[in-house]
C-alpha positions in Angstrom: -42.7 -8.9 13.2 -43.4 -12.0 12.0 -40.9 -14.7 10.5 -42.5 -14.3 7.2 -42.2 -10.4 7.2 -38.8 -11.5 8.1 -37.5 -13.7 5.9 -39.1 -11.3 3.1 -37.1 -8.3 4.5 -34.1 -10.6 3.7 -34.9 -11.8 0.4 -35.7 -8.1 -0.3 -32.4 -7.0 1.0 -30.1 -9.6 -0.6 -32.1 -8.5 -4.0 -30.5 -4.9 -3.1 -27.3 -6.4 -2.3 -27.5 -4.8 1.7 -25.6 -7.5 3.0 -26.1 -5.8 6.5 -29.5 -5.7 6.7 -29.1 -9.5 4.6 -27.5 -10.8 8.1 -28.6 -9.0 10.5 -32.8 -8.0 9.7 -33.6 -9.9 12.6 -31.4 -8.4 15.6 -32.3 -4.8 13.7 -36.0 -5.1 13.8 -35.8 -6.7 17.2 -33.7 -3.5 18.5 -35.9 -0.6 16.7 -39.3 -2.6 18.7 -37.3 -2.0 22.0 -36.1 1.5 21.0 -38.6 2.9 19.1 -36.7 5.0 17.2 -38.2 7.4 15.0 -38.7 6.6 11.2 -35.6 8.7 10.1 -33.3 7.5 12.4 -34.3 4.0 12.3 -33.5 4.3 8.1 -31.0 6.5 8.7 -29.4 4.0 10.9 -29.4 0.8 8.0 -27.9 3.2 5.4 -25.3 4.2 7.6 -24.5 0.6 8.4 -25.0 -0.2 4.9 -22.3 2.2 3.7 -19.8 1.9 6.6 -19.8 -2.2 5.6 -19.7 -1.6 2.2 -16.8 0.6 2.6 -14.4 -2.0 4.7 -15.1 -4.7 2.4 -13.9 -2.4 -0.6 -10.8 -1.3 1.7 -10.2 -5.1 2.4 -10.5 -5.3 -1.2 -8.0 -2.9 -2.1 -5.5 -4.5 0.5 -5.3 -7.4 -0.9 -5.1 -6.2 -4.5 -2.2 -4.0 -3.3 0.3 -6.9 -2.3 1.7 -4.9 0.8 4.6 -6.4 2.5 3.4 -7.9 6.5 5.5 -4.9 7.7 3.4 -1.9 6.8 2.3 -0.1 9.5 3.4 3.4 10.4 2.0 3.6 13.7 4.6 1.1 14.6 7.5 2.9 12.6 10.5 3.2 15.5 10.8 7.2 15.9 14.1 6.4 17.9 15.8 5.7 14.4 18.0 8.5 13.1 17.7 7.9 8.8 17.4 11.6 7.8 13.3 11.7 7.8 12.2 13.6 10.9 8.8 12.9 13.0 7.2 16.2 11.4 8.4 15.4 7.8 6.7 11.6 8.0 3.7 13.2 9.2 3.4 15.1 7.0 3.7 12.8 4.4 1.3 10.9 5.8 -1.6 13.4 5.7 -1.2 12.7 1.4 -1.8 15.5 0.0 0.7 14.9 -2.1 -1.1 12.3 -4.0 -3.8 15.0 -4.7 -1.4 16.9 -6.4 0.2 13.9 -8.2 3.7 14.2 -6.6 5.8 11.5 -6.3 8.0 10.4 -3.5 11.4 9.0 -4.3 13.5 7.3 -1.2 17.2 6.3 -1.4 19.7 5.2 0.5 21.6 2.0 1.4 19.3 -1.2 2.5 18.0 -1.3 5.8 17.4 2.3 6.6 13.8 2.2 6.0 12.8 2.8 2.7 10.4 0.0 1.7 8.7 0.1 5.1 8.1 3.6 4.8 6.6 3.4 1.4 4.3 0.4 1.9 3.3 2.4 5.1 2.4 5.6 3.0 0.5 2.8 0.3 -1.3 1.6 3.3 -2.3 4.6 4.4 -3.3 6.2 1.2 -5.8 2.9 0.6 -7.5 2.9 4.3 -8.1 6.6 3.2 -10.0 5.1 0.1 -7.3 5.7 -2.9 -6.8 3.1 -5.3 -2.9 2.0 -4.4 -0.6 -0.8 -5.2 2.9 -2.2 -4.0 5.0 -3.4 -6.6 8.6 -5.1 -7.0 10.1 -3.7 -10.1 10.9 -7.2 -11.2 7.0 -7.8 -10.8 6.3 -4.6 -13.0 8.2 -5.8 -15.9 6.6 -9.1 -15.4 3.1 -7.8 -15.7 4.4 -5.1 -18.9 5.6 -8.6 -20.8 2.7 -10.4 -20.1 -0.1 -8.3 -20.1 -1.1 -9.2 -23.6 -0.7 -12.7 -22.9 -1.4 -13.3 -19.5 -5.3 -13.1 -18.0 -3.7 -12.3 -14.8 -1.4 -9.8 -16.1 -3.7 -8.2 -18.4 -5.6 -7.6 -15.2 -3.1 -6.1 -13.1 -1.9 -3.9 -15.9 -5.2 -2.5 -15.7 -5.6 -2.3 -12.4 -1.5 -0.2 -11.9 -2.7 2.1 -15.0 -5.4 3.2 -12.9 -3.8 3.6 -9.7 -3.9 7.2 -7.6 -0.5 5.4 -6.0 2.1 2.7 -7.2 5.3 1.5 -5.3 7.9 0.2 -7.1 10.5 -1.3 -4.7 13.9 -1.4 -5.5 14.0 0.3 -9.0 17.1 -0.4 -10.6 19.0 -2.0 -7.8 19.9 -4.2 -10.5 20.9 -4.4 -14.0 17.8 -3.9 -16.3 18.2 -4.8 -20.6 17.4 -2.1 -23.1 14.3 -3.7 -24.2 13.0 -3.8 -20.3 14.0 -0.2 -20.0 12.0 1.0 -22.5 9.3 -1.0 -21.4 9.6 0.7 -18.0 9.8 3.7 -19.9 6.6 3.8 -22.0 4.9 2.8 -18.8 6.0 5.3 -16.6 5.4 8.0 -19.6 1.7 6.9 -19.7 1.2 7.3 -16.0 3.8 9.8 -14.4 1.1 13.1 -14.9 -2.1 11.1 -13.5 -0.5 8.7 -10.7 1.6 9.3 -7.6 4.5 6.9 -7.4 6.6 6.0 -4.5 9.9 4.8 -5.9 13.1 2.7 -3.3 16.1 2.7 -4.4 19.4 2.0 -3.1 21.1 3.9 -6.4 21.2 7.4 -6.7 19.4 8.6 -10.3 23.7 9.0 -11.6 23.6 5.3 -11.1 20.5 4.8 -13.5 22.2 5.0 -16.7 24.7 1.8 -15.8 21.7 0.0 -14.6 19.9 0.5 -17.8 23.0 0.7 -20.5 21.3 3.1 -21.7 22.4 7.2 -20.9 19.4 8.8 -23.0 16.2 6.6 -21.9 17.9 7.1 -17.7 17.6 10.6 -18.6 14.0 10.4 -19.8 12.8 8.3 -17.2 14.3 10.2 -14.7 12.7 13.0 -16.1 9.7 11.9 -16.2 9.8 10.9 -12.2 11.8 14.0 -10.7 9.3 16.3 -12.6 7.0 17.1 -9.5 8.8 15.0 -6.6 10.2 14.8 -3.4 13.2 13.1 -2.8 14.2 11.8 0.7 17.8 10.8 0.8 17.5 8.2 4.1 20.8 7.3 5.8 22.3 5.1 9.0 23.1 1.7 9.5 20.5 -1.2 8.4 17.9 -1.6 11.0 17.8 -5.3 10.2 21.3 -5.9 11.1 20.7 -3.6 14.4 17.6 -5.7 15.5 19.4 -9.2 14.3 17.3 -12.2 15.3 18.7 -15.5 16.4 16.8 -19.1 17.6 20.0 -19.3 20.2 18.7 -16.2 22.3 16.6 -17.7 24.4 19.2 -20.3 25.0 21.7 -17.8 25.6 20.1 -16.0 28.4 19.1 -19.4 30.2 22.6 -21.0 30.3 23.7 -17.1 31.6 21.2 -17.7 34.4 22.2 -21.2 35.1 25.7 -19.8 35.9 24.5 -16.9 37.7 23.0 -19.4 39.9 26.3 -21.9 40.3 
């Protein structure tokens, strides 16, 4: 093959957007003349390649668009905690097929026991198996409601949350929300609730909702709206945080300890 053929596969290949083939044509061609494959497997071979990059650069895509926290892996979730979630019940939940069948997942409990990690870990899970998913605050929900007709950036992520298979929204009314918020939240949730899976923290229990939002009637509807088709997972125990404390003296600690040892 010469260089001109080569260049030309390039040119032909970045024209098709094959950005595998667009880096690598050379080291390709180079491997199929010391192979000799057969026609269909040496083809065969750049479309899969073709399609397995295309497909991590969307999911790269989607990870960043989602906004997870650093702490999102399940893999790494600590099976030695006792919240009230069993090994078999997180599995479970993490084979999804409750997104499928647009049921949502609401965790409560006191802070500490799990429930954000648990439901970025279940966000993270549901994009790396190619569903369109984002991790929200509820403070950065409202933000995007009130700005979305103002806002470029807003208007953007509005779009992208309304046509989610999965939302988060962390800590829903762990604190005071106004009327006018409320029923923001509200027609947003309405719009969604039958298309979209959410995962909803909270530390209050949905009796609490109606003195978060002042507001008896639209707690009742929202709640409605969520507990329609959904699971909730009452989590319990003492704040892992606390538990697993850090402190820049540790290290310190343990040396003098030695040094005495030693005396």
């Amino acid at each position: 093959m010469t260089a001109d053929k080569t260049t030309a596969i390039r040119g032909y290949a970045k024209r098709l957007r094959l950005s595998g083939l667009t880096l690598n044509a050379q080291d390709i061609l180079l491997k199929a003349q010391q192979e000799s494959p057969s026609y269909d497997d040496f083809l065969s071979h750049i479309l899969e390649m073709e399609i397995k990059g295309r497909e991590e650069r969307q999911k790269l895509l989607r990870l960043k668009a989602a906004k997870l926290p650093l702490a999102h892996n399940l893999d790494l979730y600590d099976r030695s905690i006792s919240n009230g979630l069993s090994t078999t019940q997180l599995n479970q939940l993490r084979e999804l097929h409750w997104i499928d069948e647009s049921y949502n997942l609401m965790l409560t409990g006191p802070c500490g026991v799990g429930k954000t990690f648990i439901a970025a870990g279940l966000c993270a899970d549901a994009i790396d198996k190619g569903y369109k998913a984002y991790f929200r605050s509820m403070d950065e929900i409202l933000t995007t409601l009130k700005l979305k007709d103002i806002v470029a950036s807003a208007k953007k992520d509005y779009k992208n949350i309304t046509t989610a298979d999965v939302i988060v929204i962390d800590d829903l009314m762990n604190i005071p929300v106004s009327r006018d918020d409320g029923s923001l939240l509200f027609v947003f949730i309405n719009s969604i609730y039958e298309s979209t899976s959410l995962i909803i923290t909270t530390n209050k229990s949905p009796a609490e909702w109606a003195r978060s939002l002042d507001d008896e009637v639209l707690a009742t509807a929202l709640l409605d709206r969520i507990l329609y088709k959904c699971e909730l997972l009452q989590l319990s125990g003492n704040s892992y945080r606390m538990t697993n404390r850090k402190t820049i003296f540790k290290k310190e600690q343990k040396r003098e300890s030695e040094q005495k040892t030693k005396i």
